[in-house]
Steps between C-alpha positions, in 0.01 A plus 500: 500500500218608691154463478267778291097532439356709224243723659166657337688776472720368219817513778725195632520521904756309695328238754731554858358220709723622749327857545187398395523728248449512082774777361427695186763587255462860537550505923129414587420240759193280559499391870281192584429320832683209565246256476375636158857512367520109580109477302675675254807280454236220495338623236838587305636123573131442351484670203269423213346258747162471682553501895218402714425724822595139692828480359560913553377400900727213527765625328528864596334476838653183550175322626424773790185603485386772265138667426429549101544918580871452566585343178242742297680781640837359451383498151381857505832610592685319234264603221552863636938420505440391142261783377274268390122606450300276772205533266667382143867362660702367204770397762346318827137345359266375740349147375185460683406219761884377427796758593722717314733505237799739437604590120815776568808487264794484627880564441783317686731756315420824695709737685654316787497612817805421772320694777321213609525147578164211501507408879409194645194472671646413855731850434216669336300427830823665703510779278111576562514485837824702539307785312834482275559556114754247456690553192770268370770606204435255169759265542561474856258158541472175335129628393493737217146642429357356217764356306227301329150683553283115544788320692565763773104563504444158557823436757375768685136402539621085559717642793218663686288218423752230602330325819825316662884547441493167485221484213700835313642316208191336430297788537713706226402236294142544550331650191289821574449614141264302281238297669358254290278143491566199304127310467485138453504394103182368387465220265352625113346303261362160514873343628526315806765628697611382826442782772813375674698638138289808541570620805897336444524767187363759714713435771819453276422902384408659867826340593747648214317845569520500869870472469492881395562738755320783323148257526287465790280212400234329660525142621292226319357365827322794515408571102388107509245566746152463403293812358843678473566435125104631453600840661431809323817675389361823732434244749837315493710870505250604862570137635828382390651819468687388143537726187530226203421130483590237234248264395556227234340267375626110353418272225610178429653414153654155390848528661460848593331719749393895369490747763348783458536841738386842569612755732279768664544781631219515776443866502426588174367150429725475213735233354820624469654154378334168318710246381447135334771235514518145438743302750591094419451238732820459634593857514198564744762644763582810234198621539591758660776583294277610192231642763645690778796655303242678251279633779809649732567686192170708541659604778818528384665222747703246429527140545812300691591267255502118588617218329281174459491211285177347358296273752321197394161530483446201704745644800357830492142418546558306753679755694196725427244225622719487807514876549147497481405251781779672723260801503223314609710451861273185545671166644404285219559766249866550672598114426348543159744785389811285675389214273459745173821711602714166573406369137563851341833575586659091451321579100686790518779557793593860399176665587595700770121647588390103531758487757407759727169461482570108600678676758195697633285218512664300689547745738132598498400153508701486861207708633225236384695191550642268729791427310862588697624798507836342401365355233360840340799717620730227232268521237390825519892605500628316242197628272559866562822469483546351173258772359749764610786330369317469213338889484712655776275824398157302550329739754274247598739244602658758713160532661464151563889471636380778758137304564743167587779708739208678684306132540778393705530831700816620281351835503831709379536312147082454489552946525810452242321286266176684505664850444706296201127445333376812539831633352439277172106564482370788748140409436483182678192495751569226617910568628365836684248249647740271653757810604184558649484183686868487591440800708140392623742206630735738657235644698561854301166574428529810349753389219254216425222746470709695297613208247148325467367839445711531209437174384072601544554778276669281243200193520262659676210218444795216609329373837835313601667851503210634680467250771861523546467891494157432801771283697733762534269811592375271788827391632615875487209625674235563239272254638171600345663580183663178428187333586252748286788350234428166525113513494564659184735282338273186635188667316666459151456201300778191475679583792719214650404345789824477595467902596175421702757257724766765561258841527343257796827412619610900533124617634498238799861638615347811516212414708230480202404138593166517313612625199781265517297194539262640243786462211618228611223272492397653191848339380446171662147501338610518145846278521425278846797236379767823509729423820613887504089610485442232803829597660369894477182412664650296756766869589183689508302249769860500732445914476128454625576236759315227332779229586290182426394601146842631430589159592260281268637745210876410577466157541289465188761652281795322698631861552760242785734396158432765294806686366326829340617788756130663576335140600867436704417874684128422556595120623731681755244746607269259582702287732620802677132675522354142607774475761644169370879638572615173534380402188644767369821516576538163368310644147769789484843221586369288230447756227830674596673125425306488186601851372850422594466198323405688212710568150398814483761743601263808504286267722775478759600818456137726540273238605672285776550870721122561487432145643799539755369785635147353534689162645621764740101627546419101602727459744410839677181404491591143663701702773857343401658906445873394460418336216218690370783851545762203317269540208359795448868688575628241215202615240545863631912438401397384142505651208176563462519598858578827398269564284262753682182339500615174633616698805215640546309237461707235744697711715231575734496136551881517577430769766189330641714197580811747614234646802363178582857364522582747731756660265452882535801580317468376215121562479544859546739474163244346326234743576746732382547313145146472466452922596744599190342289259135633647639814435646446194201340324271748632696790315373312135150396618424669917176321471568179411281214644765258545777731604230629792414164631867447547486832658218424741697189620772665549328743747370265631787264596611823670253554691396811317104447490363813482716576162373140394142590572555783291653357244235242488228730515668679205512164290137454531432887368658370195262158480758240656367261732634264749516103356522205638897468446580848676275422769692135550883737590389592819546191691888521367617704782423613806477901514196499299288630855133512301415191274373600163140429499363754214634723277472811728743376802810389572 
């Protein structure tokens, strides 16, 4: 069956994507530009709904820039296609301020047509610029033209949208139809109900709906941010870019809770769907079952069916009170939720959400503790692991699984994991965030920018998303950008300190010292007993060359035994930037017996190469280059050895030594390694800052300064700026002919 439109004319015409083309019944033909054809397909996969001139500029001019004339014209030529009177249409309406909205009928039973064949967009870019026709007989390929009108619409549109093969599957999954908004449930009446229960009923609903592929909602990070819920509904469609939100409202009864919800359609500012139910105690976790189920039905969706048991009361608000101090992402509020979670599932052991959000707090609490990472690996494990044996469908425990692989630098089941979730429930913000940060850790910049992009659009307001997203245009080059993108996320209210301390972190590498120490301080200020704020501060002094301060901050926080990974770095930076190699070779041999000491097998396995290799950086530096080549070639040989970024990262080190050891051989094969992975890198992200500092040393080590200077110069165009650790290479080998006293010489 192929797809049909009704035109003004009373007539059913044939939509040919290939040609670009609408075919009347009676021979005519209505040819259209490409890039209106794929507005009009928009529209058609659309239809009945309001789309926003963002989401037409996004979506059909996939994020390029486009002026307001292109798209008015595009509509121009579609009303004219459609014979629809610009001044009255009764087909393509124009809603003011807001977008368009498409109201064609539609037959999937038309006259079929085996002349032509919907091409994929890589062949449909070979076929334009071949100046061909390609035409393709009906059942010679695996894709027959609209065998259902929506699906094929929507298949075609996810495959142009789709930003990495690797990402594909979980892109298809990616709703593009109905964009909607699920507010935070306010409390009526005189009843005192907890706000953790609030926001745990209004989370248990965004969940169940964000499972549907059909649904693009927004996250609750950003609908829970303040003034958001006091938006006007004109305001919230402009802003947020959403076409219906579900409010609700609760009341407490004796043993019961009664929910009441409405949901509106934004445009027309009506309510297309108000229920009232009343939900028991311990059948809180159903609440989506007699919620959601109605309110897919407006849209004629259905609901994957799940079965549950009851949950005690007891159990299940503790599990919400748990949930709710996990989103506060505060070190107190982290051990509070362990606590809460830890009581909720031994009440009731076959909760699998209690599990796996036990599971992500441990983990999370790793980042604001000093407890061993052995010890949160075990317990994190065992909790996520029950929840899938429990709920092997449980897209959040999925998510977690992939948060604990990538922790320990398993990066292929983190990607596995992660594309599981999104699989289960494509609207998760926060799983296209940490794709996003498995690829900032990769050093492919562009497929971060890419996935925390997505995950932007879906919780726009979330500042952990957008700090995350600032990160990754500055490591790819976007210097200014990423920056702009923190100042803007830092003038919002409630924002985590915690994102002060890394922002700084990423600005000094860059060369932004100022700003850098600005944040922070400002961290230190509010929280002066965190290590990691201290620890921060202390990174940011090495970068300006302010050893002895640096110092007081390190010894203050005993960074010497600390086991948390960022203090360990910073400890190691200090000794090496203060020229105590002595001391810190003997630092680096200690922690590599303590890490091999350790229980941990991910320990051994992703930690103990980092250390090894900078072992191998301590004895270079104290001159003894058998055994400082011993090392790094046994890190280099690892497993993780071969991940990318840790050759690029170390190897340099490995060829320093080779050339000082007189060993031209094999440091002419390791200036080879480290050219293919240059190369390589540079084909995702060519202006990456860290894959051009490796660059510039390379040059450098051979002797190549006038490319370096070049290169350097080019750096600084895009706002990077020499630090205090770059500086500190040169004395590692010899060819270096011109010290580096500023940032404009070599």
């Amino acid at each position: 069956m192929t797809l049909s439109v009704k035109l003004n004319n009373g007539q059913l015409y044939q939509v040919d994507m290939t040609a670009n083309q609408l075919l009347g019944t009676s021979g005519e033909v209505i040819t259209l530009q490409a890039k209106t054809m794929a507005l009009f397909v928009f529209l058609l996969q659309h239809n009945h709904q309001v789309v926003t001139r963002g989401q037409i500029a996004e979506q059909v001019w996939l994020g390029t820039p486009v002026v307001d004339n292109a798209i008015t014209n595009a509509i121009a030529k579609i009303r004219k296609a459609l014979m629809d009177d610009p001044t009255t249409p009764t087909l393509l309406h124009t809603i003011p301020k807001v977008g368009y909205k498409l109201t064609i009928e539609t037959n999937t039973k038309a006259i079929p047509d085996n002349r032509h064949e919907l091409l994929a967009p890589t062949q449909r870019d070979q076929a334009v610029k071949n100046a061909t026709s390609q035409r393709v007989k009906w059942g010679s390929t695996a894709l027959i033209v609209f065998l259902v009108c929506v699906v094929t619409i929507s298949s075609w549109w996810l495959q142009r949208l789709s930003p990495t093969p690797a990402q594909q599957t979980a892109v298809h999954n990616v709703a593009t139809q109905i964009y909607m908004a699920v507010l935070p449930f306010n409390q009526k009446g005189d009843s005192n109900i907890p706000v953790h229960v609030l926001h745990g009923i209004t989370d248990n609903i965004h969940q169940q709906l964000s499972t549907n592929h059909r649904l693009q909602l927004l996250d609750m990070t950003t609908t829970r941010r303040p003034g958001v819920a006091q938006l006007s509904l004109e305001d919230m469609a402009q802003q947020l870019e959403i076409s219906y939100v579900l409010s609700g409202s609760v009341r407490q009864l004796k043993q019961s809770y009664k929910i009441e919800t409405q949901l509106t359609d934004i445009h027309s500012q009506k309510v297309v769907h108000r229920q009232s139910v009343s939900i028991g105690l311990n059948n809180l976790a159903f609440v989506s079952e007699k919620i959601v189920k109605p309110v897919l039905n407006v849209f004629s969706l259905s609901q994957q069916k799940k079965t549950a048991e009851p949950i005690p009361f007891v159990a299940y608000d503790l599990y919400l009170l748990g949930q709710f101090h996990i989103d506060k992402r505060q070190p107190e509020s982290l051990q509070k939720a362990i606590a809460l979670l830890s009581q909720a599932t031994t009440l009731d052991p076959k909760m699998a959400p209690a599990f796996s959000a036990l599971a992500k707090a441990y983990l999370l609490s790793s980042f604001y503790t000093e407890q061993e990472k052995a010890e949160i690996e075990s317990l994190a494990e065992k909790a996520v692991f029950t929840a899938l044996s429990l709920d092997s469908q449980l897209a959040d425990a999925h998510a977690v699984l992939g948060f604990l692989k990538a922790t320990f630098g398993d990066n292929e089941s983190a990607m596995r994991s992660y594309l599981r979730a999104l699989e289960l429930a494509p609207n998760n913000a926060e799983v296209w965030m940490r794709i996003g940060l498995l690829h900032l850790s990769q050093w492919q910049y562009n497929l971060a920018v890419e996935s925390l992009s997505k995950a932007v659009k879906l919780s726009p307001l979330d500042p952990l998303i957008n700090v995350n997203l600032a990160e990754a245009l500055i490591y790819k080059g976007d210097i200014i950008p990423g920056l702009q993108r923190y100042e803007t996320v830092f003038a919002q209210p409630d924002v985590p300190l915690s994102y002060h301390r890394y922002a700084a972190i990423v600005a000094s590498n860059v060369g932004r010292h100022q700003m850098a120490e600005q944040w922070a301080k400002h961290a230190v200020e509010k929280q002066p007993d965190d290590p990691l704020n201290q620890s921060a501060l202390a990174y940011i002094y090495l970068q300006l060359g302010n050893f002895s301060e640096a110092s007081e901050i390190l010894q203050y926080i005993d960074a010497k035994n600390s086991s948390h990974l960022q203090i360990r770095r910073t400890y190691f930076l200090w000794l090496w930037l203060s020229g105590e190699h002595q001391a810190l070779l003997e630092y680096c041999k200690a922690l590599l017996e303590k890490i091999a000491a350790s229980p941990s097998v991910n320990e051994k396995r992703f930690v103990y190469p980092v250390f090894a290799a900078r072992t191998g950086i301590a004895l270079l530096l104290n001159n003894q280059l058998t055994q400082a080549i011993e090392f790094l070639e046994h890190a280099l040989n690892s497993e993780s050895g071969q991940d990318p970024t840790f050759i690029l990262e170390f190897r340099p080190f490995l060829s320093f030594a080779y050339q000082l050891a007189g060993e031209k051989a094999l440091f002419i094969d390791s200036q080879e390694v480290l050219s293919r992975h240059i190369e390589s890198f540079e084909q995702n992200a060519p202006n990456g800052v860290q894959i051009q500092l490796t660059k510039l040393l390379l040059l450098v080590m051979n002797n190549q300064l006038t490319e370096a200077n070049n290169l350097l110069q080019h750096l600084q165009k895009v706002g990077w700026q020499p630090n205090t650790y770059f500086l500190a290479l040169q004395p590692l080998q010899p060819l270096w002919q011109k010290p580096i006293s500023s940032p404009k010489t070599l």
